[in-house]
Structure formats: C-alpha cells, structure tokens
N, C-alpha and C positions, 0 to 999 in steps of 0.2 A: 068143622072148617075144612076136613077132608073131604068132604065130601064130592060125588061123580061130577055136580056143575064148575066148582070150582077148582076141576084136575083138570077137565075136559077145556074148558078155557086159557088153563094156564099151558093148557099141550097146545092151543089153536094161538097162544102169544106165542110160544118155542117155535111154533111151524112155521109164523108167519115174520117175526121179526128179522131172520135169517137172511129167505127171501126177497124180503122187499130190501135189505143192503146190499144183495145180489142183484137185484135190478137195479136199484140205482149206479152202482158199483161198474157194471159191468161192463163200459165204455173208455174207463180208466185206461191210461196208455200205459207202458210196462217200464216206466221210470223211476228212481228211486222217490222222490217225491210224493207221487200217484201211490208206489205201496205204503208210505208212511200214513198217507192220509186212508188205504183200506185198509190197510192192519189196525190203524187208531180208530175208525167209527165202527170195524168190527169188534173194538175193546170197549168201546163206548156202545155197541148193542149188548155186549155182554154185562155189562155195569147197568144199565136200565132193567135188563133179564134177571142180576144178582138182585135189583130194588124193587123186581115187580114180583119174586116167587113171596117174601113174607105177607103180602097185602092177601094171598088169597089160599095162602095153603101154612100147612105150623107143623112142629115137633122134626122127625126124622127126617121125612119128607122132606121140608123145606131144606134141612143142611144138607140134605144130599143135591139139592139143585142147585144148592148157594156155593156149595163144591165144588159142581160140574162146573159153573160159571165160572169162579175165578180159573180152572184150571181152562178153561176155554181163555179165559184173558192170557194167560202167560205164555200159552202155546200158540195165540195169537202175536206173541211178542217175541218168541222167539224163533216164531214164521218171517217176521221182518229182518230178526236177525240173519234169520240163515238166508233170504232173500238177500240183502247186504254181502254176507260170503258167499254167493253164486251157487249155491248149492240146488239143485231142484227140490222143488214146492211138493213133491208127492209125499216126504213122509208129514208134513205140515198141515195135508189135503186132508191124508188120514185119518191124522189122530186130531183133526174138527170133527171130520164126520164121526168117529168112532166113538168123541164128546155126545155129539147130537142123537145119534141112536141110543147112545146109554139114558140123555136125557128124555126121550118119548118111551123110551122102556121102562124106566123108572116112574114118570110119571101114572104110568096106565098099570102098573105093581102093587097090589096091595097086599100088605103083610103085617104081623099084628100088631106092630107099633105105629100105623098108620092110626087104627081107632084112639087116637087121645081126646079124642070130643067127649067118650064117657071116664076118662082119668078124673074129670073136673065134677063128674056127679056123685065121685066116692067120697067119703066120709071118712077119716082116717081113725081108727079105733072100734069102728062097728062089727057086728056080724055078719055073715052073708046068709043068705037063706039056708045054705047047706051044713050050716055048723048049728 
C-alpha cells in the first residue's frame, strides 16, 4: 500500500491541494472576517489532507502525515490568532511552509518501516530460511 503510485499521488494531493486554496484565496481582502474564513478552509484543506492520507498509504507513513496535518491545523489556528493580536504573519508563513516541506520530504522517504505490505505475509511462529 506503500507503494511509489500511491506516494507519488498522495505528494501530487499535498502539492496541489494548497495551491488551489491559494488561488482561490488570494483576492481575500485583509479583514478580520476574510482571515477567519482563510484560516478555516486552510483547516478544512487540512482535515480533507488528514482523511485523504489513510485511503492511500498505512503504518508509519500515514501517522506521520496525519501528524503533519493536524499540526498544520492548529498552526493554522493560531495564525488566525496571532492575526487577531496584530502580530505579523511571517513566523505563521513559516512554520506552514516548514509543515509542507517536512510533508513532500516525508512523503518521497523511504525507510524500513515503510515496507509493512510484507509484515502481513509472515507467519508468526515459523522459520525463516536462514535458521
């Protein structure tokens, strides 16, 4: 379920879901209202992002993106907040993007607890060739 088609798509939802809230988004006037509504459908692409990583990837993998997610939700929440207290948007900017790299980094990482497709063809109690 690891496998390179179903990483490679789930990188091409992460690349593209973003963007297209970015285009929609990006006519938004710089009111409080306007950020409430991009900060909530950027939590609400992130809560689609959290429901769409288990349909196509499992084990490690998935809880590491379902991590990324939520921690993109709450940094999107407390982007709104600190928009709210006048604070500039740069350290907010940030740590989405530094979310979003960790997520295509992650995603395109393989390491050995990525293979649990063959966990499910062992046999528990057996031999292995080498014994």
């Amino acid at each position: 379920m690891n496998g390179w088609r179903a990483r490679l798509f789930l990188l091409a939802i992460f690349f593209i879901a973003p963007w297209v809230h970015e285009f929609l988004t990006a006519e938004f006037p710089n009111t409080p209202e306007a950020m409430a509504v991009y900060h909530g459908t950027a939590g609400a692409v992130d809560w689609f992002l959290l429901y769409s990583a288990p349909r196509l990837i499992s084990g490690r993998l998935c809880d590491d993106m379902q991590a990324s997610c939520l921690a993109s939700i709450v940094v999107n929440f407390a982007g709104f907040c600190a928009y709210m207290a006048y604070t500039p948007p740069v350290i907010c900017n940030a740590l989405i993007a530094g979310i979003s790299y960790m997520q295509y980094l992650r995603i395109l990482y393989v390491d050995r607890h990525d293979a649990d497709y063959y966990s499910g063809a062992m046999v528990p109690g057996t031999y292995s060739v080498g014994t």
